[in-house]
NUVOVO-572747 format. One line per field, with one value per residue: residue number from 0; residue in one letter; x, y, z of N, C-alpha, C, O, CB in turn. Coordinates in steps of 0.05 Angstrom, whole numbers. Glycine has a CB too. Example, Ala and Ser with C-alpha at 12.3 -4.5 7.8 and 13.67 -1.06 7.14 Angstrom:
NUVOVO-572747
num = (0_1);
residuo = (A_S);
n_X = (264_257);
n_Y = (-114_-45);
n_Z = (156_142);
ca_X = (246_273);
ca_Y = (-90_-21);
ca_Z = (156_143);
c_X = (264_258);
c_Y = (-66_1);
c_Z = (156_157);
o_X = (285_268);
o_Y = (-66_23);
o_Z = (169_161);
cb_X = (226_282);
cb_Y = (-89_-12);
cb_Z = (181_114);
This chain:
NUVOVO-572747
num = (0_1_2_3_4_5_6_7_8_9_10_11_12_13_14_15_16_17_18_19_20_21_22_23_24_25_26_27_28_29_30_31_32_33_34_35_36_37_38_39_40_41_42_43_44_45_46_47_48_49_50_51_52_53_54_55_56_57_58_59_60_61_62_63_64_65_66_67_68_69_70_71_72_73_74_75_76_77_78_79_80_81_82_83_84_85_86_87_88_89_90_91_92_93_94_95_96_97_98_99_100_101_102_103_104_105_106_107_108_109_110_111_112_113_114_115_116_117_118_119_120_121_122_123_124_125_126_127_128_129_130_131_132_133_134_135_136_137_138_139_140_141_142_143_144_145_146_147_148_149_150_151_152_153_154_155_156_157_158_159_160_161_162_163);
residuo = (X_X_X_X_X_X_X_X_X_X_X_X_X_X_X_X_X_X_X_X_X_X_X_X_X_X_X_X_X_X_X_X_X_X_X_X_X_X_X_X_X_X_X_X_X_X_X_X_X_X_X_X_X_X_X_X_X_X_X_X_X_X_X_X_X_X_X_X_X_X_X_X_X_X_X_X_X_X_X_X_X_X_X_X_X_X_X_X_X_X_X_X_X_X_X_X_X_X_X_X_X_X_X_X_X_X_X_X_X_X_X_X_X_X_X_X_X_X_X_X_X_X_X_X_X_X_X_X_X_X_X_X_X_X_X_X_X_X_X_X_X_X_X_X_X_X_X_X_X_X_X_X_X_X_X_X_X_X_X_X_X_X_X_X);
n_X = (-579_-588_-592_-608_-594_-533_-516_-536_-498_-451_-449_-456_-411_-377_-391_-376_-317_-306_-323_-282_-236_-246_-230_-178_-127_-118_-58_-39_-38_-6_36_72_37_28_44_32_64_38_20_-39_-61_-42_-72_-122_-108_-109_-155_-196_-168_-184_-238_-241_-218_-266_-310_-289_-289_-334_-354_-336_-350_-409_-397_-389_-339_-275_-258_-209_-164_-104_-91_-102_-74_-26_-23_-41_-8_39_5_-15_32_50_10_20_57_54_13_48_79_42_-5_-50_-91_-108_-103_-156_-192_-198_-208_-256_-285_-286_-309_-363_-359_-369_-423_-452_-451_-456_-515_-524_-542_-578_-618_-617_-572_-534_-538_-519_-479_-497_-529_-506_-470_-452_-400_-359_-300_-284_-243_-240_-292_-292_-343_-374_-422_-438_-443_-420_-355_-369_-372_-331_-283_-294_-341_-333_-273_-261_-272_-228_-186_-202_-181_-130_-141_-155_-124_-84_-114_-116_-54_-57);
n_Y = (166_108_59_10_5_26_-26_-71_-45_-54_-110_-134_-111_-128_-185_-198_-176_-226_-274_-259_-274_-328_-352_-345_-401_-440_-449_-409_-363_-332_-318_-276_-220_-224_-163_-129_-108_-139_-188_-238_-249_-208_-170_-172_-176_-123_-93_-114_-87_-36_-42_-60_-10_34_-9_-6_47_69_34_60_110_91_95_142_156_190_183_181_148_102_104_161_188_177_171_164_126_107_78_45_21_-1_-44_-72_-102_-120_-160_-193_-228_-265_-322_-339_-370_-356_-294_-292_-324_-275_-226_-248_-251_-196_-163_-185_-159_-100_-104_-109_-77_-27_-40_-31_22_77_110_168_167_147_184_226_265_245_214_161_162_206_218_211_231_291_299_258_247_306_337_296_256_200_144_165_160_103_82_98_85_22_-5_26_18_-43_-59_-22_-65_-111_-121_-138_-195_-212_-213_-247_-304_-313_-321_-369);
n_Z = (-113_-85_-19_-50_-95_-99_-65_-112_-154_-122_-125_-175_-206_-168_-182_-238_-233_-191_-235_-276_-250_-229_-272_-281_-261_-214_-194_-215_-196_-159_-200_-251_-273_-348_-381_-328_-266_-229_-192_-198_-145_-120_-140_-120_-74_-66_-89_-55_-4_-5_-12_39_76_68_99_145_149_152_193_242_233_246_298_308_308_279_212_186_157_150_95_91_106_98_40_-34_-62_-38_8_-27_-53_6_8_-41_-33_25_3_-32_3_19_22_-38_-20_21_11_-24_-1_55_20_11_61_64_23_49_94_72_50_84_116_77_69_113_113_112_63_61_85_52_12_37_85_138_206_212_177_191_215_171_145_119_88_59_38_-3_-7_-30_-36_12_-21_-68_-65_-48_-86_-124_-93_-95_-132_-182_-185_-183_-240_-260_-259_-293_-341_-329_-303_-338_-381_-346_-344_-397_-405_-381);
ca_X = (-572_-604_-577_-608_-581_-504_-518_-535_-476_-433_-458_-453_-385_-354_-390_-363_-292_-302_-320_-253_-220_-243_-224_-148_-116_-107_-34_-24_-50_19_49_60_9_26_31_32_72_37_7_-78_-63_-36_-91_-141_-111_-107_-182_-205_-159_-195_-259_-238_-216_-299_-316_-276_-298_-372_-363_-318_-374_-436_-394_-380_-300_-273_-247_-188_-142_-78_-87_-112_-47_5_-32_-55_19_44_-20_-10_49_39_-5_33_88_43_9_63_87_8_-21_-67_-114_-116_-115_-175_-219_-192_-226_-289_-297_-288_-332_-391_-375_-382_-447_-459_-447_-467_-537_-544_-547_-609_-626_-610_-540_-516_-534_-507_-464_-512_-536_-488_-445_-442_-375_-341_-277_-297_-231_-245_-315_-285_-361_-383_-448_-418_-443_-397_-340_-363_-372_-290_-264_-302_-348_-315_-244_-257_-266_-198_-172_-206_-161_-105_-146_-160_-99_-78_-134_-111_-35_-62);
ca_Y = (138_88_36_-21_12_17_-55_-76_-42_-73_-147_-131_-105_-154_-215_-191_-185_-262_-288_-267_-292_-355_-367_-356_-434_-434_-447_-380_-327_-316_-315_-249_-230_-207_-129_-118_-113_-156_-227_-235_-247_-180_-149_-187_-156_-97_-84_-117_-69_-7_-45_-54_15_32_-14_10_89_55_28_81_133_92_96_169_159_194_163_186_127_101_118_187_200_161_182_129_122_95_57_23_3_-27_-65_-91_-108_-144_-187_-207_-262_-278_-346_-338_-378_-335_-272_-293_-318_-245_-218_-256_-230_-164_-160_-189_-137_-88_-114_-117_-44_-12_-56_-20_49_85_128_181_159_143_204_258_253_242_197_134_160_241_222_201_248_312_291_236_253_326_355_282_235_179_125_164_156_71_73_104_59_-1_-18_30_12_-74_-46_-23_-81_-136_-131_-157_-214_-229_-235_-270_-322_-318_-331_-402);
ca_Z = (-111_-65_-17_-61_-121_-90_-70_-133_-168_-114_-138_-204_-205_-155_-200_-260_-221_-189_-259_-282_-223_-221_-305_-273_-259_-178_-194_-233_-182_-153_-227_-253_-296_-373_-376_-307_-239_-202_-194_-189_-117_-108_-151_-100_-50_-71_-87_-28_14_-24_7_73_73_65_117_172_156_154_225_248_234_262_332_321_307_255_195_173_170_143_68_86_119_78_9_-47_-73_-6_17_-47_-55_29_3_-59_-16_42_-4_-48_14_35_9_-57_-10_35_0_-36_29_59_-1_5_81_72_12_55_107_63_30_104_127_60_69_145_117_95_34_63_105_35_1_54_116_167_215_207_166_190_222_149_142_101_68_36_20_-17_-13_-55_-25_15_-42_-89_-52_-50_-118_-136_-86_-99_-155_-204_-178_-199_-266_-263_-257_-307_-364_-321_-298_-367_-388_-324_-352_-420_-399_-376);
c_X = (-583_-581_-581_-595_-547_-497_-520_-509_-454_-436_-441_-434_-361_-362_-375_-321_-282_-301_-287_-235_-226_-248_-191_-141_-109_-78_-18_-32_-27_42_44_39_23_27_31_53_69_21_-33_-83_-71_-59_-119_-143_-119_-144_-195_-190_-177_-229_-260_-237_-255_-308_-313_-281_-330_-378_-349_-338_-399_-431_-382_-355_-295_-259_-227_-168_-121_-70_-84_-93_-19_-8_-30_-29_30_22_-15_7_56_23_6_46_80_32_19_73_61_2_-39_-90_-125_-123_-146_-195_-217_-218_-257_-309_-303_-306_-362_-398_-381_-413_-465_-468_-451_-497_-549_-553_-582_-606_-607_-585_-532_-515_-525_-491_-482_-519_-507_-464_-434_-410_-356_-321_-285_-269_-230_-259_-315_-313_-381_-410_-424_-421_-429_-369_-341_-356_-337_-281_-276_-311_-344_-286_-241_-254_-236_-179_-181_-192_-138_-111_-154_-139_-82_-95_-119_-81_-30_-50);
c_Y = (127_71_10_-4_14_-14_-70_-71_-58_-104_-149_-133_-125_-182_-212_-195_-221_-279_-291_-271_-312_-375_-362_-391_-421_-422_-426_-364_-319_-314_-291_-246_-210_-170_-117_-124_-122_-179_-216_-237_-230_-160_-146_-171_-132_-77_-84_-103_-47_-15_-45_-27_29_19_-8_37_81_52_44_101_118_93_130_181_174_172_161_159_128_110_149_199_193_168_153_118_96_70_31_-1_-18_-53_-84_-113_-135_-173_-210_-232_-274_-310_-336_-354_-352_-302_-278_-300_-282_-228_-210_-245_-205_-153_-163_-164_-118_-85_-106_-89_-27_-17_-41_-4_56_105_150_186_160_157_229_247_258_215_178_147_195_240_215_229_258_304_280_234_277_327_326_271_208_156_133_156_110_70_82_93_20_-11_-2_22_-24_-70_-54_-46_-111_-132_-149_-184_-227_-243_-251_-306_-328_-333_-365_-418);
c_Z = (-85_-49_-33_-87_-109_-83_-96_-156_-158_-129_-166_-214_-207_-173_-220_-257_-210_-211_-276_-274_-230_-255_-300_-257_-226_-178_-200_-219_-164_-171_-233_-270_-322_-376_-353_-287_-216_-211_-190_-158_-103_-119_-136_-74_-46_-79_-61_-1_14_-3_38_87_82_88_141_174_160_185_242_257_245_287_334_320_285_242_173_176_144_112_71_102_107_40_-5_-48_-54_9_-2_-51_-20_14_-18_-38_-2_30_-19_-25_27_16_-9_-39_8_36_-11_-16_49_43_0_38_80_52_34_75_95_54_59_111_110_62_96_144_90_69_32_74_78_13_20_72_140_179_219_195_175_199_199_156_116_87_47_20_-6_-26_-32_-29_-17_-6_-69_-79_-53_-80_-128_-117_-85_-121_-180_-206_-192_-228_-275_-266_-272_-324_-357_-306_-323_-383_-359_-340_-371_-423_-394_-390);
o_X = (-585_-558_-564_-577_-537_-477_-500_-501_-440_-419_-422_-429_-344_-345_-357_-305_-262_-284_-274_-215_-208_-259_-176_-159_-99_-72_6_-36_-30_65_22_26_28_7_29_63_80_13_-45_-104_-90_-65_-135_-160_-132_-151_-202_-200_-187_-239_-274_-252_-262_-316_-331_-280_-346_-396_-354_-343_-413_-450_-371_-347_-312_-250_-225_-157_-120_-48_-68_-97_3_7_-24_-26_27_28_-13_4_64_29_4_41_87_37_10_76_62_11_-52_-113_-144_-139_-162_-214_-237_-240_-272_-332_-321_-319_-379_-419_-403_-424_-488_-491_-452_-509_-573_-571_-594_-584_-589_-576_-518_-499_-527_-489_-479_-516_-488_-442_-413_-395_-333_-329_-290_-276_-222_-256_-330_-317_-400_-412_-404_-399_-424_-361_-322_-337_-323_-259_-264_-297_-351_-276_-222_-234_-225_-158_-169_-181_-128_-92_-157_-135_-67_-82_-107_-79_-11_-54);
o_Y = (142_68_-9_-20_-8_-26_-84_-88_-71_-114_-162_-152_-134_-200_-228_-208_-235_-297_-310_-272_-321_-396_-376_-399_-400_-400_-422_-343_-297_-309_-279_-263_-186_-156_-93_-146_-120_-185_-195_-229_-226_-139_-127_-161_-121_-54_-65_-108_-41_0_-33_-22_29_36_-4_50_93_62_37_108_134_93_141_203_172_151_148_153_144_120_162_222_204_168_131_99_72_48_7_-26_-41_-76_-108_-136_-158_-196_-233_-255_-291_-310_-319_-347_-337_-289_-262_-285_-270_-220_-191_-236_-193_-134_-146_-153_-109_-63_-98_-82_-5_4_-38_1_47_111_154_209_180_151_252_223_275_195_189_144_205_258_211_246_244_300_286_227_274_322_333_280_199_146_117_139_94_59_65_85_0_-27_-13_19_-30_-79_-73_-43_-132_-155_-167_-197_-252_-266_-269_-327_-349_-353_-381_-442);
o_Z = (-65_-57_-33_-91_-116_-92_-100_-171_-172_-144_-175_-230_-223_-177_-221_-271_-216_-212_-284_-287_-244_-260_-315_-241_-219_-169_-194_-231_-153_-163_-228_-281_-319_-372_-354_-291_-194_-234_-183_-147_-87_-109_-138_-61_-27_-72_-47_21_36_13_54_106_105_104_157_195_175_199_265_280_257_303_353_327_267_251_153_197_125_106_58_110_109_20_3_-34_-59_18_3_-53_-19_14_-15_-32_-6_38_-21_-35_44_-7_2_-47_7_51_-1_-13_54_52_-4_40_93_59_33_79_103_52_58_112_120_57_101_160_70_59_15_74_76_-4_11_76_157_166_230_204_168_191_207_172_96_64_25_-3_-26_-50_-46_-6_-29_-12_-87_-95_-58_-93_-139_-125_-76_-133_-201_-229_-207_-240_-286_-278_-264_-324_-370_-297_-326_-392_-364_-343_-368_-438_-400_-386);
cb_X = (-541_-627_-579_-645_-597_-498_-537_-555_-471_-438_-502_-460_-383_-359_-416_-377_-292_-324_-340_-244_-226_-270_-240_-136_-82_-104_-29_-32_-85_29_41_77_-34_0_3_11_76_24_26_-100_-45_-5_-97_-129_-93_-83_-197_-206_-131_-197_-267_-212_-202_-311_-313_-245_-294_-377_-358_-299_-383_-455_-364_-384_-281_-263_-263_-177_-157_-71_-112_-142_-45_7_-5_-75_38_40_-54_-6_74_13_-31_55_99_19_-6_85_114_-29_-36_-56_-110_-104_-96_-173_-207_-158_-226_-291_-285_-258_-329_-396_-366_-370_-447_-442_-420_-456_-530_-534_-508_-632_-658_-623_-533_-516_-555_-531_-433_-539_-558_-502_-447_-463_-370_-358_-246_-306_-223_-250_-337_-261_-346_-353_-480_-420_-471_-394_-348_-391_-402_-271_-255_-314_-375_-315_-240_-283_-270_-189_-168_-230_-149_-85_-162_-169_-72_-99_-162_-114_-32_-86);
cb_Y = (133_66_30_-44_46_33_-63_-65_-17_-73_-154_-111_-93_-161_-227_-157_-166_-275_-273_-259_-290_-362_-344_-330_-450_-469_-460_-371_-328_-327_-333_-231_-216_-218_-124_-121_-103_-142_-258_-266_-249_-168_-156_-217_-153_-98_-98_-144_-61_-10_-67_-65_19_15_-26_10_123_14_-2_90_146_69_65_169_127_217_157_213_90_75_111_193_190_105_210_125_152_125_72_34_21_-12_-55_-74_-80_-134_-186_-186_-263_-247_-364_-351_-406_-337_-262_-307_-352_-237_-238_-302_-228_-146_-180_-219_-128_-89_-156_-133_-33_-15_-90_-14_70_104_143_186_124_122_207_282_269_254_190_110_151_264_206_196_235_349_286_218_262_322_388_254_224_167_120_191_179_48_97_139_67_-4_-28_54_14_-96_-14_-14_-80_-145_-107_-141_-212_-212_-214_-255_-314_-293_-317_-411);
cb_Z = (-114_-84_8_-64_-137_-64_-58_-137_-170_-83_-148_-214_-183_-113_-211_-265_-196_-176_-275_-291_-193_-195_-343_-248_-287_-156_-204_-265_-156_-130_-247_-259_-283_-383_-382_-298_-235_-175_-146_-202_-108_-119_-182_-93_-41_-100_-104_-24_9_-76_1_82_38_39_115_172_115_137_235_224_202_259_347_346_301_252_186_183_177_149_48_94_148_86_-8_-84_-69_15_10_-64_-69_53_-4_-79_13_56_-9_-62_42_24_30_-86_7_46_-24_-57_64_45_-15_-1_97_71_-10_68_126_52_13_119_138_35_69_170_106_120_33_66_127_30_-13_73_124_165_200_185_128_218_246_112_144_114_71_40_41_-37_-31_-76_-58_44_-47_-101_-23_-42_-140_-138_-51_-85_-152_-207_-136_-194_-263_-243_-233_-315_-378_-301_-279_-388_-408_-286_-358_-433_-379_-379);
């Protein structure tokens, strides 16, 4: 896998995710959603945490830091439900500009690394946490927390939409 090919999937992904975001009514994105335990807010958040996550081991490792952080010590379970929690009293505005930052850094800091940064741990990324990576290429690792992970989560923006 390439960096313009992980870019590309990113786009792809996250348009496919915005499209069915922005067929939910403003008013309904802190409404629960049909079938689920949480609002589109929270589902907002909740991806774009998973990205941030990525970003921060991205710039973490081009300064040499490691990159074990708060998930990789509290486990998904726990991380998760933080995050439910936090964004359930956040503004739907503001979750969703949140969102739209931390996507770009991503786009931003996946876009810095080379061919080869984003097939092995070297260079840029040699400092990723052998944890997280479990022996994988760091662009697998984007790909299960990012542009396979939105996936996850369009049916409940559909019916969020559909709820309308």
């Amino acid at each position: 896998m390439t960096t313009a090919e992980v870019l590309e999937r990113l786009r792809t992904s996250r348009a496919v995710f915005d499209d069915k975001l922005a067929k939910v009514p403003r008013e309904s994105l802190s409404a629960p959603i049909p079938g689920s335990a949480h609002t589109v807010k929270e589902i907002v958040a909740h991806a774009s945490a998973y990205d941030e996550l990525v970003v921060e081991r991205l710039v973490a490792s081009r300064h040499g830091a490691t990159t074990a952080l708060d998930r990789d010590r509290t486990g998904w379970e726990a991380f998760n439900e933080r995050i439910w929690r936090e964004s359930a009293d956040r503004k739907a505005k503001t979750v969703l500009q949140r969102a739209d930052e931390i996507f770009e850094a991503l786009m931003h800091e996946v876009g810095a690394l080379s061919d080869g940064e984003i097939q092995s741990a070297i260079g840029a990324t040699a400092a990723l946490d052998r944890a997280w990576l479990e022996g994988r290429a760091p662009w697998q690792l984007i790909a299960i927390d990012c542009y396979d992970h939105y996936p996850a989560h369009y049916a409940e923006l559909d019916a969020a939409a559909c709820q309308a």
